[in-house]
C-alpha positions, 0 to 999 in steps of 0.5 A, a space after each residue: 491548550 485544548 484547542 492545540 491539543 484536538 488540532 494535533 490530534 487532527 493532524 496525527 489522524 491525517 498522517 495515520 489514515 495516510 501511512 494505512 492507505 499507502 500500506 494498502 496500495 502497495 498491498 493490492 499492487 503487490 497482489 495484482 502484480 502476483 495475479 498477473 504472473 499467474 495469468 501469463 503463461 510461463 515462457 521456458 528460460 533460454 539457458 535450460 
């Protein structure tokens, strides 16, 4: 029994440490993509 309950525990940390690192991809990808539009120079919109 001890042997099932330390190969869920592995299990459970593989999913967590899955779940952080997407969580942080989307974070830097969502910074990035923030950092880009301030970069590029603002074009004025053609309906004004």
């Amino acid at each position: 029994m001890l042997e099932n309950f330390l190969l869920s525990l592995g299990i459970m940390w593989q999913g967590m440490l899955g779940i952080f690192a997407v969580i942080l991809l989307i974070t830097f990808l969502v910074i990035f993509i923030q950092w880009c539009e301030k970069k590029l120079p603002e074009k004025p919109s053609k309906n004004e």
